[in-house]
PDB file of N, CA, C and O in Angstrom:
ATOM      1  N   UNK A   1       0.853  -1.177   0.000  1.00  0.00           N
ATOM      2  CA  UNK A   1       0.000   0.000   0.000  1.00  0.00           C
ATOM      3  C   UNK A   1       0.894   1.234   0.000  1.00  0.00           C
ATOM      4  O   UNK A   1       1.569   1.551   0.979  1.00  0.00           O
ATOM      5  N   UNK A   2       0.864   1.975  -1.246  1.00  0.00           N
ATOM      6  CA  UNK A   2       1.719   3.487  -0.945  1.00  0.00           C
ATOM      7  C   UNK A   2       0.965   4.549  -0.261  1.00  0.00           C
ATOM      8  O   UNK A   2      -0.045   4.457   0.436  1.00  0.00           O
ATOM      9  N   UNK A   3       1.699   5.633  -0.620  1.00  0.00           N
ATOM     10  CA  UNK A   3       1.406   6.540   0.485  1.00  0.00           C
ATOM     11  C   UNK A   3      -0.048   7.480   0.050  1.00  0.00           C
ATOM     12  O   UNK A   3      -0.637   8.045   0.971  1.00  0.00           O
ATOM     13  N   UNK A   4      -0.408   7.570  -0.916  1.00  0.00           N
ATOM     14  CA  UNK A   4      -2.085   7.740  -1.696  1.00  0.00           C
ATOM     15  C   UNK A   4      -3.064   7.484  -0.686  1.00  0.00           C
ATOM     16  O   UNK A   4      -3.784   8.127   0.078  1.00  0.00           O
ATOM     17  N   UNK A   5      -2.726   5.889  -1.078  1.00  0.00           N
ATOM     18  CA  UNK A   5      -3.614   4.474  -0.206  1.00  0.00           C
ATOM     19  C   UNK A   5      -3.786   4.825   0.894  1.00  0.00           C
ATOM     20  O   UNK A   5      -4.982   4.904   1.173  1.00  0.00           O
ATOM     21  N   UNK A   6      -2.958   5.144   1.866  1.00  0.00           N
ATOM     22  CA  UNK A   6      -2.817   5.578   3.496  1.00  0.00           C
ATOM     23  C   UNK A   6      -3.329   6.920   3.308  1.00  0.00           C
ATOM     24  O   UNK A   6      -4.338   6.919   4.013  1.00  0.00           O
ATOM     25  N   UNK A   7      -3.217   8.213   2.706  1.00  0.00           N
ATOM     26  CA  UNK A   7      -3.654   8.836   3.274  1.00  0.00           C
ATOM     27  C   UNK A   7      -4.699   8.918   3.178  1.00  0.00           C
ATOM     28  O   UNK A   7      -5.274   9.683   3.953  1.00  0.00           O
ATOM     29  N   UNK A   8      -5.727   7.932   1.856  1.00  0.00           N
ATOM     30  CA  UNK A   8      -6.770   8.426   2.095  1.00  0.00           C
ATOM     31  C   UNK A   8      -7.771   7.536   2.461  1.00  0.00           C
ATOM     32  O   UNK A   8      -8.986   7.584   2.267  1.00  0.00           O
ATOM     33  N   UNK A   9      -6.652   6.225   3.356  1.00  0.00           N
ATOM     34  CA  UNK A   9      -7.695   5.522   4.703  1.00  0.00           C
ATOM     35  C   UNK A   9      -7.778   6.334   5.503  1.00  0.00           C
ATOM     36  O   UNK A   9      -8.926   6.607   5.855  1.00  0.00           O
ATOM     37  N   UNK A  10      -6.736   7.020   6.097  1.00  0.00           N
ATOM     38  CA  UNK A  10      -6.971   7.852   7.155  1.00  0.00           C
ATOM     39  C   UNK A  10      -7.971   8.976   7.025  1.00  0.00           C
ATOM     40  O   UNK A  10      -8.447   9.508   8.028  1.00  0.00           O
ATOM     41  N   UNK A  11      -8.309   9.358   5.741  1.00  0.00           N
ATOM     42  CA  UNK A  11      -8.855  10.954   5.872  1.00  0.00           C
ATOM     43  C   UNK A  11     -10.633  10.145   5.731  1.00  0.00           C
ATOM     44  O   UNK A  11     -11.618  10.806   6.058  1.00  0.00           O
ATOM     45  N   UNK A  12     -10.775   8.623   5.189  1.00  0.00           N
ATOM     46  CA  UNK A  12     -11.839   8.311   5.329  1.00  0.00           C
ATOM     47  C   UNK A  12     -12.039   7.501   7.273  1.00  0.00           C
ATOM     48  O   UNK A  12     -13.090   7.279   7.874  1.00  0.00           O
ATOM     49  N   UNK A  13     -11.088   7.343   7.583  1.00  0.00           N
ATOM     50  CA  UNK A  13     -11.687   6.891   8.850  1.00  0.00           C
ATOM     51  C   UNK A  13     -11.777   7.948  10.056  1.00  0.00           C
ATOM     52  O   UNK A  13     -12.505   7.740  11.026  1.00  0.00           O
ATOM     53  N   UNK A  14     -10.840   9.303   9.898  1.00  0.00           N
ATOM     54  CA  UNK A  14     -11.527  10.085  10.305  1.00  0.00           C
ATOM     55  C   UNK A  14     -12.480  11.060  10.431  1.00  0.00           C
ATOM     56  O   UNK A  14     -12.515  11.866  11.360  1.00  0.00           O
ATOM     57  N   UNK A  15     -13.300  11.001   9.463  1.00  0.00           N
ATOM     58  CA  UNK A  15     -14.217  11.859   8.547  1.00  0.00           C
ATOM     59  C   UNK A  15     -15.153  10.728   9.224  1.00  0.00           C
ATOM     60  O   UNK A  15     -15.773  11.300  10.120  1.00  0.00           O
ATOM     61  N   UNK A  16     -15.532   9.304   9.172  1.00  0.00           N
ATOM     62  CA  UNK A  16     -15.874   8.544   9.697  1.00  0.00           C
ATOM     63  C   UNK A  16     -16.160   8.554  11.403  1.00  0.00           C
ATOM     64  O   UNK A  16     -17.154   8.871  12.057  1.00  0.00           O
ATOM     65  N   UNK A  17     -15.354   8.255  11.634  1.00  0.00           N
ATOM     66  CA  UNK A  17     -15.189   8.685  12.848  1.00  0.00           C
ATOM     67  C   UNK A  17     -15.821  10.353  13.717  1.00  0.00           C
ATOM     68  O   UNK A  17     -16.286  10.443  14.853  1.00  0.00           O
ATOM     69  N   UNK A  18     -15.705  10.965  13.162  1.00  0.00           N
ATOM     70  CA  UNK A  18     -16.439  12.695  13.062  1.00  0.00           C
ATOM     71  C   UNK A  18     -17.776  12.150  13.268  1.00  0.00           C
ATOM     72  O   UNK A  18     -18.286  12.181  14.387  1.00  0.00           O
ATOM     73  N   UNK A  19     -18.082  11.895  12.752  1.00  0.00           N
ATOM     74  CA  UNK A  19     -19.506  11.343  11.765  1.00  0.00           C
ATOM     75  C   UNK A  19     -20.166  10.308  12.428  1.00  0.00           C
ATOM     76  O   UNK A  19     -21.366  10.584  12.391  1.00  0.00           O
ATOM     77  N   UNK A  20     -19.955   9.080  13.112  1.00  0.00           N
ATOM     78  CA  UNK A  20     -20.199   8.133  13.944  1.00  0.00           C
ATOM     79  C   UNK A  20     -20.369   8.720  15.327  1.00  0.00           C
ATOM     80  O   UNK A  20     -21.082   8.078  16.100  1.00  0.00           O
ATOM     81  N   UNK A  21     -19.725  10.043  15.830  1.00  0.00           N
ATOM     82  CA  UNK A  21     -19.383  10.594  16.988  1.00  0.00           C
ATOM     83  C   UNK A  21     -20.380  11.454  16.846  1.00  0.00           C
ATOM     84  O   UNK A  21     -21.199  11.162  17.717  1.00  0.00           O
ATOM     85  N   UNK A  22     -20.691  12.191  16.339  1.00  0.00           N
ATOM     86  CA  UNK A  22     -21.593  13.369  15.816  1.00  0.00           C
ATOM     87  C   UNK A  22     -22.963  12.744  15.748  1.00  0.00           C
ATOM     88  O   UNK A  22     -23.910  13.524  15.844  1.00  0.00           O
ATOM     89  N   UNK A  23     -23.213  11.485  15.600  1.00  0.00           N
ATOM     90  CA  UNK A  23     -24.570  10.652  14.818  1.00  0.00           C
ATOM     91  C   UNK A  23     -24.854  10.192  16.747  1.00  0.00           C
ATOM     92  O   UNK A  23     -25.964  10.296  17.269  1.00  0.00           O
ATOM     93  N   UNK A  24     -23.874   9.814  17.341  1.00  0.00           N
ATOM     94  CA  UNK A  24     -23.970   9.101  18.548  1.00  0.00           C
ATOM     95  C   UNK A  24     -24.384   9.779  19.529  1.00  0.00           C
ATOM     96  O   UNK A  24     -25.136   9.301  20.379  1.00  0.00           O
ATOM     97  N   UNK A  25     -24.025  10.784  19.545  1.00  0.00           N
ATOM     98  CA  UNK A  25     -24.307  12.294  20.819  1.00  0.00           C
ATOM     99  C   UNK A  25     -25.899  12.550  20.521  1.00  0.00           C
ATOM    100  O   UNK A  25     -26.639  12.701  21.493  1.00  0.00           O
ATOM    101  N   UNK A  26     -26.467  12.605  19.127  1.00  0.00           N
ATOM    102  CA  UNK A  26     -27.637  12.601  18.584  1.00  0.00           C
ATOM    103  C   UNK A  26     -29.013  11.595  19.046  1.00  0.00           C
ATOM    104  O   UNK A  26     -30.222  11.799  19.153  1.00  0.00           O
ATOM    105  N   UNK A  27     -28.127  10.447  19.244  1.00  0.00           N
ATOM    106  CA  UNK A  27     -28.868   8.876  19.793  1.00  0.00           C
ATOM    107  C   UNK A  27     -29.364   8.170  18.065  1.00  0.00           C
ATOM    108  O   UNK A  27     -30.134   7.291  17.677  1.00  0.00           O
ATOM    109  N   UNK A  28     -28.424   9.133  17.424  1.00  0.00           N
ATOM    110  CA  UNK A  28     -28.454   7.562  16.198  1.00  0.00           C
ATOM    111  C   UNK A  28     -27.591   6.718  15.963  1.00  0.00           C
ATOM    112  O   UNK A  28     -26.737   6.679  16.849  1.00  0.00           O
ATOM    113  N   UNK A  29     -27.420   5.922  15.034  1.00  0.00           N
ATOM    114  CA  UNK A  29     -26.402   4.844  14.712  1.00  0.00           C
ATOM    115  C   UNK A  29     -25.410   4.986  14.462  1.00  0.00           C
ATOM    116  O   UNK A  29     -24.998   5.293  13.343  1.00  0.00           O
ATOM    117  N   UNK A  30     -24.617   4.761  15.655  1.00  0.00           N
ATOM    118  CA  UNK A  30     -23.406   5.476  15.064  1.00  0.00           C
ATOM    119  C   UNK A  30     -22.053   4.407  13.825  1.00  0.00           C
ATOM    120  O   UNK A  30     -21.130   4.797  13.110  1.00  0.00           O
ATOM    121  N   UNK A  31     -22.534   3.221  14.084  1.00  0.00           N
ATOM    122  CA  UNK A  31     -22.066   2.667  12.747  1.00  0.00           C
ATOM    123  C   UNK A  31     -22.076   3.116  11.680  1.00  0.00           C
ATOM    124  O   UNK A  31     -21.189   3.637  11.003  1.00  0.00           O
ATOM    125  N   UNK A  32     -23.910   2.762  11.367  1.00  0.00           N
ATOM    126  CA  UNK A  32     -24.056   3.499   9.926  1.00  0.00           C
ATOM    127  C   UNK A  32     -23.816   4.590   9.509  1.00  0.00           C
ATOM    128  O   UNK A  32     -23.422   4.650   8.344  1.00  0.00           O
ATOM    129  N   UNK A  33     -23.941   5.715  10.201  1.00  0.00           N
ATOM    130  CA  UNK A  33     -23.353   7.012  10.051  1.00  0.00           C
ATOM    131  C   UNK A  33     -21.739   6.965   9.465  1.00  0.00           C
ATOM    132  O   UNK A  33     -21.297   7.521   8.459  1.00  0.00           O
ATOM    133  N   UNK A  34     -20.874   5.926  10.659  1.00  0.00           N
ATOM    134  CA  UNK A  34     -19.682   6.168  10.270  1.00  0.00           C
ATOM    135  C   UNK A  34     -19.437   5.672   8.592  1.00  0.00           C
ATOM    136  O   UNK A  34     -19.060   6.495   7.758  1.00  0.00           O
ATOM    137  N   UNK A  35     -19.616   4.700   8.352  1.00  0.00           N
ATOM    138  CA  UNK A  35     -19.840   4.456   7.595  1.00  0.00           C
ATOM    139  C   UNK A  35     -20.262   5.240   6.099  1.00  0.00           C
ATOM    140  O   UNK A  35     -19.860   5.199   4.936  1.00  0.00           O
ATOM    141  N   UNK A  36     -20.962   5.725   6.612  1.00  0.00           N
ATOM    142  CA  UNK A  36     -21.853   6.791   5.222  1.00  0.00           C
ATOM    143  C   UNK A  36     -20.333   8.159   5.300  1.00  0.00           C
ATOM    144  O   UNK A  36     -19.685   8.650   4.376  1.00  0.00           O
ATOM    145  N   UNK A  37     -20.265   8.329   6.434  1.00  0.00           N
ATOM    146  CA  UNK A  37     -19.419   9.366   6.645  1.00  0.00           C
ATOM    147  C   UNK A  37     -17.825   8.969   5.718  1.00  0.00           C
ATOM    148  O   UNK A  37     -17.366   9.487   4.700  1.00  0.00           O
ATOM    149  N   UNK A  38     -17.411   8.090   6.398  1.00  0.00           N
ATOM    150  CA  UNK A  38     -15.954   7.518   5.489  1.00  0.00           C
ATOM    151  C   UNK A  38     -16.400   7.812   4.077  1.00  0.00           C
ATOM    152  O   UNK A  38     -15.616   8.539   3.467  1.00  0.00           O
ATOM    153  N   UNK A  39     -17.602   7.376   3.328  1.00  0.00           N
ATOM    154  CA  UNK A  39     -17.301   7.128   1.897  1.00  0.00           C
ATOM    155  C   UNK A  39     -17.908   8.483   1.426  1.00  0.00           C
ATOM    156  O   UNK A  39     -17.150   9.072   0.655  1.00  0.00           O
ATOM    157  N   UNK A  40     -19.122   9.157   1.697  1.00  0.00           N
ATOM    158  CA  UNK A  40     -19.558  10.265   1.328  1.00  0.00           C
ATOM    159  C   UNK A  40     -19.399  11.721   2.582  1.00  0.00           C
ATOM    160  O   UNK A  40     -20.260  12.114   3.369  1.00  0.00           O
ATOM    161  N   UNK A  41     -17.981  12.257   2.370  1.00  0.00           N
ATOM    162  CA  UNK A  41     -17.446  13.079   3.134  1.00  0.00           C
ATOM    163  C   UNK A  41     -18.502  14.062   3.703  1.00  0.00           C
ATOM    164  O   UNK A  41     -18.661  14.071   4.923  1.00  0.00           O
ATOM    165  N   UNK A  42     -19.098  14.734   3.068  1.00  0.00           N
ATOM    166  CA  UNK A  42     -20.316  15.702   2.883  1.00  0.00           C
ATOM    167  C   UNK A  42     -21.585  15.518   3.994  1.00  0.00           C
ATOM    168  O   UNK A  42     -22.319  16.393   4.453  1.00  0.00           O
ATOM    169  N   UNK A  43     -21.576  14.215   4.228  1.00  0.00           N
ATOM    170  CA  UNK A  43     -22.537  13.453   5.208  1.00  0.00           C
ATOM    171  C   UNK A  43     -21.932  14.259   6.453  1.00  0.00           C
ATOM    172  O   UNK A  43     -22.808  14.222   7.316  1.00  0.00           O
ATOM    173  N   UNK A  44     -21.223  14.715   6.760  1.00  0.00           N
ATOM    174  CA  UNK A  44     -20.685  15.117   8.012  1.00  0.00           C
ATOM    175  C   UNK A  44     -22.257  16.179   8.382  1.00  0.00           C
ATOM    176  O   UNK A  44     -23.161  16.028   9.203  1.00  0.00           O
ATOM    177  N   UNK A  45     -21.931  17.465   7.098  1.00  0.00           N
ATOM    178  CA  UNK A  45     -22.269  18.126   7.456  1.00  0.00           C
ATOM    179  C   UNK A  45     -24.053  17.735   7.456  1.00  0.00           C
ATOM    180  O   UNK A  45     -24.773  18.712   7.660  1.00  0.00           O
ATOM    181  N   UNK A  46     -24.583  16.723   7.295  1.00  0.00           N
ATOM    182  CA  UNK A  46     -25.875  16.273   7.111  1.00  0.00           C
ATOM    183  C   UNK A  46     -26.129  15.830   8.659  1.00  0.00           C
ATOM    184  O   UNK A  46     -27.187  16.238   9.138  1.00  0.00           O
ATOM    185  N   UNK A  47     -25.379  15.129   9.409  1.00  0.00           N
ATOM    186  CA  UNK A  47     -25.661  14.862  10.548  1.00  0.00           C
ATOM    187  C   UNK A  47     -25.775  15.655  11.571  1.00  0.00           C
ATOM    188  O   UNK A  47     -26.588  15.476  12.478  1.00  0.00           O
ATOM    189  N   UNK A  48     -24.886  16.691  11.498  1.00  0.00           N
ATOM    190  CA  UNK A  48     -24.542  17.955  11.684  1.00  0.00           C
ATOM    191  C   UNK A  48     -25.663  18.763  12.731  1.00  0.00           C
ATOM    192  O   UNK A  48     -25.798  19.241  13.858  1.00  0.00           O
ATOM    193  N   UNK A  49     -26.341  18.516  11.430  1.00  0.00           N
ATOM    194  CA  UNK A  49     -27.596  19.247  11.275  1.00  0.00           C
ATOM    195  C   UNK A  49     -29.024  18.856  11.967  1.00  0.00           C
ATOM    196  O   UNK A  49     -29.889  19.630  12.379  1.00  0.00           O
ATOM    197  N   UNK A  50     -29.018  17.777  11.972  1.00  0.00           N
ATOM    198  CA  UNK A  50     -29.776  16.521  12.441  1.00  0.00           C
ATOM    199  C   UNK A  50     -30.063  16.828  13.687  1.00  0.00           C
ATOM    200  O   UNK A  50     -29.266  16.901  14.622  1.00  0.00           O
ATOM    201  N   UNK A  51     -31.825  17.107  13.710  1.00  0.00           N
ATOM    202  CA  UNK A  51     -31.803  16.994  15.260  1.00  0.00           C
ATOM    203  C   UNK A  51     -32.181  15.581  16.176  1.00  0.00           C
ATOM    204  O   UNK A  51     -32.728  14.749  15.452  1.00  0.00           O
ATOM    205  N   UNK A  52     -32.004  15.086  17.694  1.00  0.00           N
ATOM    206  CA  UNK A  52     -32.010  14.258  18.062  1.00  0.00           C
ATOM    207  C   UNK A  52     -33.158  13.128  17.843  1.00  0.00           C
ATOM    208  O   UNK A  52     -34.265  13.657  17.731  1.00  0.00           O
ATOM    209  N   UNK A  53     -33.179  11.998  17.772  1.00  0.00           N
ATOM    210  CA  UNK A  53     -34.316  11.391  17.397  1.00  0.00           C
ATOM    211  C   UNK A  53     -34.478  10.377  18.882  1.00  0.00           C
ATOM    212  O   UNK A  53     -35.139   9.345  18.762  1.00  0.00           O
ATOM    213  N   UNK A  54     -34.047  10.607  19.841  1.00  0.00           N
ATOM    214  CA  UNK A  54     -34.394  10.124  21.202  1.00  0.00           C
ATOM    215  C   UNK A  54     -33.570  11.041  22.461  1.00  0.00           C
ATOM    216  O   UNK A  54     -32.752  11.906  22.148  1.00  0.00           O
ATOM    217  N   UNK A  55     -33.825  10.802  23.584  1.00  0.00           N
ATOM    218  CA  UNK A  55     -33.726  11.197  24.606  1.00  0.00           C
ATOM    219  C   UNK A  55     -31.877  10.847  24.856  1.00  0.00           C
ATOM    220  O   UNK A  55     -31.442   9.713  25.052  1.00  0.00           O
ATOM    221  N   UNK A  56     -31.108  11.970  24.795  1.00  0.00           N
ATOM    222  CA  UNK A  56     -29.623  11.677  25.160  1.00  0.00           C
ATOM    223  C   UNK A  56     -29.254  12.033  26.425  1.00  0.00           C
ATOM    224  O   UNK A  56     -29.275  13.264  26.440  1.00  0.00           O
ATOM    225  N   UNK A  57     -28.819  11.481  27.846  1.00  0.00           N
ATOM    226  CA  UNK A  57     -28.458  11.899  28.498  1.00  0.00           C
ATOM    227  C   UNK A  57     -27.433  12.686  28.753  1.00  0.00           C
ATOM    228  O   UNK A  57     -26.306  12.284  28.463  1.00  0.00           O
ATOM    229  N   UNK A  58     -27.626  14.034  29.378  1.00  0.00           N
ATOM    230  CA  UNK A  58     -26.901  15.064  29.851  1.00  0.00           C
ATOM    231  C   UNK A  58     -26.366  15.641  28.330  1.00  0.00           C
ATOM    232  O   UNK A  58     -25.223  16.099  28.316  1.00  0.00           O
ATOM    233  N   UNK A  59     -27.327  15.638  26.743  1.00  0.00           N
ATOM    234  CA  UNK A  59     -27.540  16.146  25.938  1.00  0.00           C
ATOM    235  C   UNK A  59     -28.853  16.898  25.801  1.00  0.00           C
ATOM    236  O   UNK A  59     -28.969  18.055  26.206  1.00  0.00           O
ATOM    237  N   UNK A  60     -30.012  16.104  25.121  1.00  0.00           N
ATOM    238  CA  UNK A  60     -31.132  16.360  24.890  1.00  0.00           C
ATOM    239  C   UNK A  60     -32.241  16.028  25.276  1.00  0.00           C
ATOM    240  O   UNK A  60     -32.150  14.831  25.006  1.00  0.00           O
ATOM    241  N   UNK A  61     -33.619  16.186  25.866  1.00  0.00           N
ATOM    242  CA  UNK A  61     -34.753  15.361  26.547  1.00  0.00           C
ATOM    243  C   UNK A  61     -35.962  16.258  25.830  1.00  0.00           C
ATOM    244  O   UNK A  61     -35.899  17.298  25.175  1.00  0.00           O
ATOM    245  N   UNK A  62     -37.041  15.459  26.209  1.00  0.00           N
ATOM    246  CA  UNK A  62     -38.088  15.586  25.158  1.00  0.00           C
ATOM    247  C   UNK A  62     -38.934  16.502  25.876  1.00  0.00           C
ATOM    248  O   UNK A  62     -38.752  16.340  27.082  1.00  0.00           O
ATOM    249  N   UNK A  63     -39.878  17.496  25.608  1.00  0.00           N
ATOM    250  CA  UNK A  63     -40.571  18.203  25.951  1.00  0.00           C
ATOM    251  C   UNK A  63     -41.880  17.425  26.474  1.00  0.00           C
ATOM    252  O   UNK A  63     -42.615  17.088  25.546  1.00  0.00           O
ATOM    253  N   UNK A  64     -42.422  16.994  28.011  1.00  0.00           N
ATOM    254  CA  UNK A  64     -43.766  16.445  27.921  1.00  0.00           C
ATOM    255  C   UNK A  64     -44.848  16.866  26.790  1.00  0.00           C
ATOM    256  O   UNK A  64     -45.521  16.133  26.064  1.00  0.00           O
ATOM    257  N   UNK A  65     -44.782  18.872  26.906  1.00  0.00           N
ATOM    258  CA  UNK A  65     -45.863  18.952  26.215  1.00  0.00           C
ATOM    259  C   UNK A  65     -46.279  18.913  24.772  1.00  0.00           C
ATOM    260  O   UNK A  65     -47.426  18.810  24.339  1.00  0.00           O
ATOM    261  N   UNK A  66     -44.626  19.059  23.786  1.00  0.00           N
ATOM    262  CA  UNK A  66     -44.718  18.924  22.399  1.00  0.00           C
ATOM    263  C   UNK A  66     -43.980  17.930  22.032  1.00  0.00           C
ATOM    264  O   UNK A  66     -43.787  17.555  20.876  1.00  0.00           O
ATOM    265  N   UNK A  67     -43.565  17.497  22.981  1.00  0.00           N
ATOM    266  CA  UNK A  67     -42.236  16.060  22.663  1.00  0.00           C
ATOM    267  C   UNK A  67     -41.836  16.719  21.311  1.00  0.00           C
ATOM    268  O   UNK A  67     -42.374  16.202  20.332  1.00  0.00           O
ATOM    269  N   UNK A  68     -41.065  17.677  21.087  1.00  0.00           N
ATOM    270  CA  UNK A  68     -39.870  18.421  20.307  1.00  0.00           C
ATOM    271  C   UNK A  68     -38.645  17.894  21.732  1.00  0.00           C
ATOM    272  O   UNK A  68     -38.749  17.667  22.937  1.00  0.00           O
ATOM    273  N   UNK A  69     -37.407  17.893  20.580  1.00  0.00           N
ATOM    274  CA  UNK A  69     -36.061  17.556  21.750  1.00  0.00           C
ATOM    275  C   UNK A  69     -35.371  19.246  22.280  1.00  0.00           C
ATOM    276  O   UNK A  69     -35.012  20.176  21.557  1.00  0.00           O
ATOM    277  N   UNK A  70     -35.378  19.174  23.365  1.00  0.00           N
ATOM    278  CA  UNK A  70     -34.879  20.158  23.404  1.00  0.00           C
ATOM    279  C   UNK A  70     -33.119  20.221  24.554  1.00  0.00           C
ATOM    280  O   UNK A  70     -32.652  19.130  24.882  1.00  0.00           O
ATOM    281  N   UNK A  71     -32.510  21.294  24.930  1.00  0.00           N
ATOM    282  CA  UNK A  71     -31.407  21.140  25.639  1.00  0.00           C
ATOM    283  C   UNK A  71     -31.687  20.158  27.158  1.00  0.00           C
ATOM    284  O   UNK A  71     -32.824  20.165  27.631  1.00  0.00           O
ATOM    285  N   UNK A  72     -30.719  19.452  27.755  1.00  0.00           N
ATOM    286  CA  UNK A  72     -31.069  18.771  28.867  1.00  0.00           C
ATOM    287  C   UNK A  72     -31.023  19.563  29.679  1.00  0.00           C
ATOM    288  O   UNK A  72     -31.543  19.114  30.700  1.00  0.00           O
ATOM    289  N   UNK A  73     -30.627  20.672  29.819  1.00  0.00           N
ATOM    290  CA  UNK A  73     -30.185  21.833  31.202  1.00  0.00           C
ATOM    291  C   UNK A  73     -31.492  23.020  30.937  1.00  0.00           C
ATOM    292  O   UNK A  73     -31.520  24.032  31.637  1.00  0.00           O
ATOM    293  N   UNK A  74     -32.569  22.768  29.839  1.00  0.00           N
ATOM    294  CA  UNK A  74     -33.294  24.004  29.456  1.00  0.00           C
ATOM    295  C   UNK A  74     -34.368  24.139  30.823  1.00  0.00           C
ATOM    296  O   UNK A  74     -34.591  23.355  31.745  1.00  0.00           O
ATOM    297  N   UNK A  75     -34.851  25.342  30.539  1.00  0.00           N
ATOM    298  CA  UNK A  75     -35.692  25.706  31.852  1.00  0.00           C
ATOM    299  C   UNK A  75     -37.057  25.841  30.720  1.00  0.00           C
ATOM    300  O   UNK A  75     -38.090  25.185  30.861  1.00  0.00           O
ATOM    301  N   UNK A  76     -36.907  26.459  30.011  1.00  0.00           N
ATOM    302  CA  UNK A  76     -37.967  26.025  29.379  1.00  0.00           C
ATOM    303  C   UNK A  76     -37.963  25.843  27.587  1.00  0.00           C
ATOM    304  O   UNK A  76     -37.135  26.217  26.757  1.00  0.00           O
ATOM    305  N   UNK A  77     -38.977  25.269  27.470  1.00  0.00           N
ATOM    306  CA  UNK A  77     -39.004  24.359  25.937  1.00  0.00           C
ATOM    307  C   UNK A  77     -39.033  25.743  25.099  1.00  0.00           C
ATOM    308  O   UNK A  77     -39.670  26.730  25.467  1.00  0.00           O
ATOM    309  N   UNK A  78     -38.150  25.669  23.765  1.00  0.00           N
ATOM    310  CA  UNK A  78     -37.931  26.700  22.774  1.00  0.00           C
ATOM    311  C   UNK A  78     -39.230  26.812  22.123  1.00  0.00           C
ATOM    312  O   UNK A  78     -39.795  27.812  21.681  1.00  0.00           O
ATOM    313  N   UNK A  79     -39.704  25.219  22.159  1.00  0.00           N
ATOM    314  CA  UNK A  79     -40.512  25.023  20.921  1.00  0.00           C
ATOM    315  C   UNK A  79     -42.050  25.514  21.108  1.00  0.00           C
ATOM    316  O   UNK A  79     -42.896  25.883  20.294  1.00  0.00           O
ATOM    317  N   UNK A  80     -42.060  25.347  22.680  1.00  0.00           N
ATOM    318  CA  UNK A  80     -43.986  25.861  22.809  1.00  0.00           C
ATOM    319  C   UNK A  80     -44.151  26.670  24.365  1.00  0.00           C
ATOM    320  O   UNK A  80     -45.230  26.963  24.879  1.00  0.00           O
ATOM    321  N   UNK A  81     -42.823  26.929  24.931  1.00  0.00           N
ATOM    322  CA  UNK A  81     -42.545  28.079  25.661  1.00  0.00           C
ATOM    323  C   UNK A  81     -42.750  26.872  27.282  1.00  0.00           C
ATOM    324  O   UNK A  81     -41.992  26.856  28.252  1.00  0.00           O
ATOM    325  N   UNK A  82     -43.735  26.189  27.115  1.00  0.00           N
ATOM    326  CA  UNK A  82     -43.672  25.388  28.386  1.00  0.00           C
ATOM    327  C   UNK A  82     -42.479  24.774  29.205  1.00  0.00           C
ATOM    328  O   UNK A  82     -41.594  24.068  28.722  1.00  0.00           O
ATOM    329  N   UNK A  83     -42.613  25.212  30.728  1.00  0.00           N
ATOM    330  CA  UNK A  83     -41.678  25.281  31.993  1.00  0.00           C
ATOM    331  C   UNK A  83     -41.310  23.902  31.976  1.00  0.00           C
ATOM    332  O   UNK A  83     -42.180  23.033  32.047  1.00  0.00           O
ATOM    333  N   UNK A  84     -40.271  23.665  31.901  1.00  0.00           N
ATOM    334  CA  UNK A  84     -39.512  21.772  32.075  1.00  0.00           C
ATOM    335  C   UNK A  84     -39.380  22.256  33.807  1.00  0.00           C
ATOM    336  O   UNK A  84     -39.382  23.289  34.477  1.00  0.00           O
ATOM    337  N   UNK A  85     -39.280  20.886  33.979  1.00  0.00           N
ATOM    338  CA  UNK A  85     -38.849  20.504  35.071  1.00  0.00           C
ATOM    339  C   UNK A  85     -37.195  20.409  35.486  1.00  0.00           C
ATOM    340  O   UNK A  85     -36.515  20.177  34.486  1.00  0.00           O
ATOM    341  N   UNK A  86     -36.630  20.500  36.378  1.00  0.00           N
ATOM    342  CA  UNK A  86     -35.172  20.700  36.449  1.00  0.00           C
ATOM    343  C   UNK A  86     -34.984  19.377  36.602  1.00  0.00           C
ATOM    344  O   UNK A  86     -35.650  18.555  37.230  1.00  0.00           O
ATOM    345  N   UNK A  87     -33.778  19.230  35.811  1.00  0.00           N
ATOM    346  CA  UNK A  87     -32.721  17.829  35.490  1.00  0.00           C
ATOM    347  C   UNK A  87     -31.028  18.116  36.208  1.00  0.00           C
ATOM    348  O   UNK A  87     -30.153  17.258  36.089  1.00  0.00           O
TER     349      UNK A  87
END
C-alpha cells in the first residue's frame, strides 16, 4: 500500500469517525453514520444538522408537552414556551 492508499484511509476513517461521533451524541447509529461518513465526506455536514431522534443523556430530553427535543439543562421548551422541570 503506498502513500495515496494511506492517506486516504486515514482521511476516510476520520471523517468517519467525526460522523459516527456526531450521529452518537444525537442517539443515532453510530455505525451506519460512520460508515456513510468515510465514503460520502459531505454526510458530516448532514448529521450535523440533524436533530435528536431520542432522549440523550446530559444532551437532549423531550418536551412532555410537544415532545420536540430540546437542551437537557433548558428551563424552558424553545418550541412551545412550556416550563420543564429541572434535570
Amino acid at each position: 500500500m503506498g502513500v495515496p492508499e494511506l492517506l486516504l484511509l486515514s482521511i476516510m476513517c476520520i471523517s468517519g469517525g467525526i460522523g459516527g461521533h456526531l450521529a452518537g451524541l444525537k442517539g443515532r447509529n453510530q455505525v451506519g453514520w460512520f460508515l456513510l461518513c468515510a465514503f460520502v465526506w459531505l454526510a458530516i455536514f448532514i448529521v450535523l444538522f440533524l436533530p435528536p431522534i431520542k432522549e440523550v443523556p446530559e444532551k437532549y430530553r423531550q418536551c412532555p408537552s410537544c415532545k420536540e427535543f430540546v437542551n437537557w439543562h433548558a428551563n424552558l421548551c424553545k418550541h412551545c414556551g412550556n416550563a420543564l422541570a429541572p434535570r
